[in-house]
C-alpha positions in Angstrom: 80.9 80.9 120.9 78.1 80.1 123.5 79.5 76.6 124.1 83.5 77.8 124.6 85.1 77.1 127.8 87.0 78.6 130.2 90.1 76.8 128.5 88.5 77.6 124.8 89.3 81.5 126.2 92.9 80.3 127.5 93.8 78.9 124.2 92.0 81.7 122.1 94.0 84.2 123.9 96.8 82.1 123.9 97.0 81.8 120.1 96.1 85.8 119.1 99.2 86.4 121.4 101.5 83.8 119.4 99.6 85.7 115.9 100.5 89.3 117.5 103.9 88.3 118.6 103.6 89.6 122.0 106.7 89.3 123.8 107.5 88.4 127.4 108.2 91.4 129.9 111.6 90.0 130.5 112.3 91.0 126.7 112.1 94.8 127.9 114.4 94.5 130.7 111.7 93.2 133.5 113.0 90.6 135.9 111.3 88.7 139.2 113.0 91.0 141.5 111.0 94.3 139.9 107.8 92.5 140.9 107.0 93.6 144.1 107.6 97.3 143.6 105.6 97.1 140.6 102.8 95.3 142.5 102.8 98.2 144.4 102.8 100.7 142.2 99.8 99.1 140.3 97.1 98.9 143.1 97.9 102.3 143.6 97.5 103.3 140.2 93.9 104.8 138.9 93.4 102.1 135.9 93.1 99.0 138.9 90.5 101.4 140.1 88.0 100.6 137.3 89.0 97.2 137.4 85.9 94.9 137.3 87.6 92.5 139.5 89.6 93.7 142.5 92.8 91.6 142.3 95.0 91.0 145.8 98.8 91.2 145.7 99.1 87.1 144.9 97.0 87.6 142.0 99.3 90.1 140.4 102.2 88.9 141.9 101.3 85.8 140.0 99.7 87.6 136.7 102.9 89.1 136.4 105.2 86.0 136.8 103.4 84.4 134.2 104.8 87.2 131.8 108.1 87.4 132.5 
């Protein structure tokens, strides 16, 4: 939609992961203290190479929080 907004997006992907019942990491075993080794292991990893957007370690430190 040419009008949505930054929060349209939020709640658009918000919803489709509600419909697709995409569980939390923590339901596979994840927990805050595997965080910063897997922070690590993902800016070394070749897929964050053809990331559009270069995130920094507080950006996926926090990306990751949020799905917990």
């Amino acid at each position: 939609h040419p009008n949505a907004t930054i929060a349209d997006g939020v709640a658009w992907v918000q919803s489709l992961c509600e419909d697709l019942a995409v569980k939390p990491l923590s339901a596979y075993g994840m927990s805050r203290d595997d965080i910063p080794l897997i922070v690590e292991q993902a800016k070394n990893a070749s897929s964050m190479q053809g990331n559009p957007i270069q995130l920094n370690d507080e950006e996926l430190l926090n990306i990751l929080e949020r799905a917990l």
